[in-house]
N, C-alpha and C positions, 0 to 999 in steps of 0.2 A: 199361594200358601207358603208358610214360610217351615216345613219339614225338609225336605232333602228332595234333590231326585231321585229318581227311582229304577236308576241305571247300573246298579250298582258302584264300588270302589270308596273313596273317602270323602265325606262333603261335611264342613262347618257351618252351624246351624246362625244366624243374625244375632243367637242370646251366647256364640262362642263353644255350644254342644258340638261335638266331634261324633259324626256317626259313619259306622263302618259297618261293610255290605261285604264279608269274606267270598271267594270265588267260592260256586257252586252248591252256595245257601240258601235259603229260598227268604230273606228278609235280614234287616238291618239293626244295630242296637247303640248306643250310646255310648263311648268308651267311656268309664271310670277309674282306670288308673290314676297315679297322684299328679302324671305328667297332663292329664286330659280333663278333671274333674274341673267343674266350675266352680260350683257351691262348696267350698271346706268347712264350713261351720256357719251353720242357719241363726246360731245368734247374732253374725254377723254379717250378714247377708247383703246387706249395704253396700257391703266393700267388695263384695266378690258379682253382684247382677247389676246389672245395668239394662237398663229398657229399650231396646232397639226403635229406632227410629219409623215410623209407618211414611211407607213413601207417599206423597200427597200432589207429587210432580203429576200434570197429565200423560208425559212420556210411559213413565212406568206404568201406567193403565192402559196404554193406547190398544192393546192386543187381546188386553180381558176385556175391554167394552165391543170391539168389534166382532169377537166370539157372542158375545151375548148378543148383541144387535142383531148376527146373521142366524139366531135362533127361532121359529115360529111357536110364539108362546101360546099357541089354536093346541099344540102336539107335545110340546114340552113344559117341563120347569127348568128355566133359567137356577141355576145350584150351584154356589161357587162351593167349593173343597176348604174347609179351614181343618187343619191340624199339625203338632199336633193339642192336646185339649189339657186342660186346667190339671187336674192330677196327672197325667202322664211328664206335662213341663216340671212338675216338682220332683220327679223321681230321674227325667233325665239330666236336671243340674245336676242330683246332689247322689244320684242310686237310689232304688229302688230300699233298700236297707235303712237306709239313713235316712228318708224321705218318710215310711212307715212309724220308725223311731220318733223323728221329730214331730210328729202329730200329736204324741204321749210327752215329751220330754221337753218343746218349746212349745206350746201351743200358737201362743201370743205373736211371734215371732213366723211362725208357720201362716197362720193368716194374713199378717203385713206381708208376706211374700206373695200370696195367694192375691190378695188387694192388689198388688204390683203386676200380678198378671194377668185377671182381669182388667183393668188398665190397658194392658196392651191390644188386649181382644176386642174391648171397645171402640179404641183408638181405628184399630182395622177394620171394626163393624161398621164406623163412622164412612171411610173411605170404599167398601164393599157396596153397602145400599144405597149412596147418594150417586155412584158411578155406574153401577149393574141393574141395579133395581132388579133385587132377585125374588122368584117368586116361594123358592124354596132353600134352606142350609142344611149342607150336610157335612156332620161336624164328627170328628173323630175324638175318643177320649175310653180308654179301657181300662176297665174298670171291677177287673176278676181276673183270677185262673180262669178253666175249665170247668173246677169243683166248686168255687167258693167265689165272696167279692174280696178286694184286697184290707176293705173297709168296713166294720161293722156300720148295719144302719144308722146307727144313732150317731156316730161322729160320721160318717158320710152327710151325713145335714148339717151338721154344727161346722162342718169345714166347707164342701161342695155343694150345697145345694143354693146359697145364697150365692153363692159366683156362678152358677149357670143361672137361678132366676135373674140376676142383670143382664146377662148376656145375653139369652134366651128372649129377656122382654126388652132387650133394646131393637132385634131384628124383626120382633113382632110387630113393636110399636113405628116401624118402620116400613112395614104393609107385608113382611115375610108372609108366607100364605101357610107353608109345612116345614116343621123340622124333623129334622132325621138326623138320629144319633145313631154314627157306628161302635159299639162295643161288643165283639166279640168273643164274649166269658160268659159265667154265669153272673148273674145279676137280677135273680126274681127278686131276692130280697130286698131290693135295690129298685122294684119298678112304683111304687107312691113316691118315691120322691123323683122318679124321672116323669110323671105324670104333674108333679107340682111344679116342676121347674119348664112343663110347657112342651116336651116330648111331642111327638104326633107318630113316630114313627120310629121304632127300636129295631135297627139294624145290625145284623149280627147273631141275632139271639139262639144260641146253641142249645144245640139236644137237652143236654143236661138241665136247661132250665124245666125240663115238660111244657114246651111250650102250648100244647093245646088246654093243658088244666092253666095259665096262665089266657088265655084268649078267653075260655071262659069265666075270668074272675075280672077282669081288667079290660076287652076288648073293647065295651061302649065309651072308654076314656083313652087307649091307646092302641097301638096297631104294631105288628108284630113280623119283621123280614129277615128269613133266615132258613134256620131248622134243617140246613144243608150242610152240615158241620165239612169245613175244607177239610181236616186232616181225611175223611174218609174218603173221600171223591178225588180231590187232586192232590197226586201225589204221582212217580214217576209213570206207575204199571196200573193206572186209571185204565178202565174199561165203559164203554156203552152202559154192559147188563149194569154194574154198579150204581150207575149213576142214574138209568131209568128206576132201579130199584128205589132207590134214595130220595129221588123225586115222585113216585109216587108214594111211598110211606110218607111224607112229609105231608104231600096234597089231601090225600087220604085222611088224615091224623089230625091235621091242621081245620080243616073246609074252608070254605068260600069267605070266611067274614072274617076282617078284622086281622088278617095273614097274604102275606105276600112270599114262595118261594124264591129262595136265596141262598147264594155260596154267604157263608158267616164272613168271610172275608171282605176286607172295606173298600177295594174298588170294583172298577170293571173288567177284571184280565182275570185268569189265575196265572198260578205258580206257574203249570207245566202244561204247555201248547197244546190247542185242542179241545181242553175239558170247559174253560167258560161257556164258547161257543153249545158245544154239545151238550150241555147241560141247561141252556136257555131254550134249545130246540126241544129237551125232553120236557122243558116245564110248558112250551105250547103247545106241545104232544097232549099234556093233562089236563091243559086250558079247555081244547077242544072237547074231552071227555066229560069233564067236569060242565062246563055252562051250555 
């Protein structure tokens, strides 16, 4: 994937993003100062992005195909990691500010960049499934606060939803079996068009959405993993009773269909040692009670 690593300190993204991981933070951000900004002005964008290269060498693959290869696809989905995702890339060129702005202010302009990086994603979609042959993507792109999306619906579709339908239906059309989108925000407002653009599986989905009045309105078209909001579970003075507590309201609240619990966080670790583990063991704590 071409985000950073995840070891913290300072790493330069392929598209020239500068992202920095401060000691004893628990994640990474994009610098935008004048000395680090990529984008300085989206009418001319031209001049400032350039399309990084998708490596096509077999070298560069030789260690994602024999990961997948030494996978038993009887137990698993083969899933490679892409992020990060179509609006987060336009707010790490140019801020988060000026990303929002130009949505209203260039439109035109905002899409030809948007075009430009789907382009990239395809390009990489192309070299992912002809190599992996994966059965499943799990694709990162966020897409709210906590309270709200950053996007109302309706330009949420006039900007994004036609870059994930190509992208979405390139990996399908390529025998992908499930998609899984990590966004961890709210986003109910936001779930017909993640259900049009070929969603299977909405990862992340925090408290704030209500996600069981959402499973009820939506779940015979999409599926719902999360409802474990990280701030409350991991963080330094995590405990057991918390996080049994947390997983079973969730189990509880949620039931059996159409829900998977889950830390709202988009990989497999957390923050702070300990609490992923321990929190996978209380969700087969509930497994057992539950089925």
């Amino acid at each position: 994937h071409t985000f950073s690593d995840l070891t913290g300190g300072t790493v330069v993204s392929p598209w020239g993003v500068t992202f920095h991981w401060p000691e004893g933070q628990i994640g990474q951000f994009p610098l935008h100062d004048e000395e680090h900004l990529v984008l300085k002005d989206i009418d001319e964008w031209e001049k400032y992005v350039k399309k990084p290269a998708v490596p096509t060498n077999d070298e560069a693959w030789e260690a994602a195909v024999k990961h997948a290869e030494s996978i038993d696809r009887n137990e698993k989905f083969v899933a490679p990691f892409v992020a990060p995702g179509i609006f987060e890339m336009t707010h790490h060129l140019m801020s988060m500010e000026e990303a929002l702005m130009a949505l209203y202010e260039s439109p035109d302009k905002m899409k030809e960049l948007i075009d430009l990086l789907v382009e990239y994603e395809l390009d990489l979609a192309k070299e992912i499934t002809r190599r992996l042959k994966p059965d499943a993507l799990f694709h990162h792109d966020d897409w709210g606060s906590q309270k709200n999306s950053f996007i109302a619906p309706d330009m949420f579709e006039e900007f994004f939803l036609p870059a994930y339908k190509k992208i979405y239906g390139y990996y399908r059309e390529q025998g992908v079996e499930l998609i899984v989108h990590h966004n961890d925000s709210y986003s109910a407002n936001l779930v017909p068009h993640m259900i049009d653009m070929g969603i299977d599986i909405w990862q992340g989905v925090m408290t704030t959405n209500n996600t069981p009045e959402l499973i009820k309105k939506y779940g015979d078209k999409i599926s719902f993993m999360g409802d474990l909001d990280s701030g409350v579970i991991d963080f330094p003075e995590w405990s057991k009773e918390i996080i049994d507590r947390e997983v079973e309201r969730a189990c509880t609240n949620c039931g059996k269909h159409y829900f998977i619990p889950c830390l709202t966080q988009g990989l497999g670790f957390s923050s702070f040692p300990g609490v992923y583990d321990e929190v996978s063991k209380s969700i087969d704590e509930m497994s057992k009670k539950m089925f």
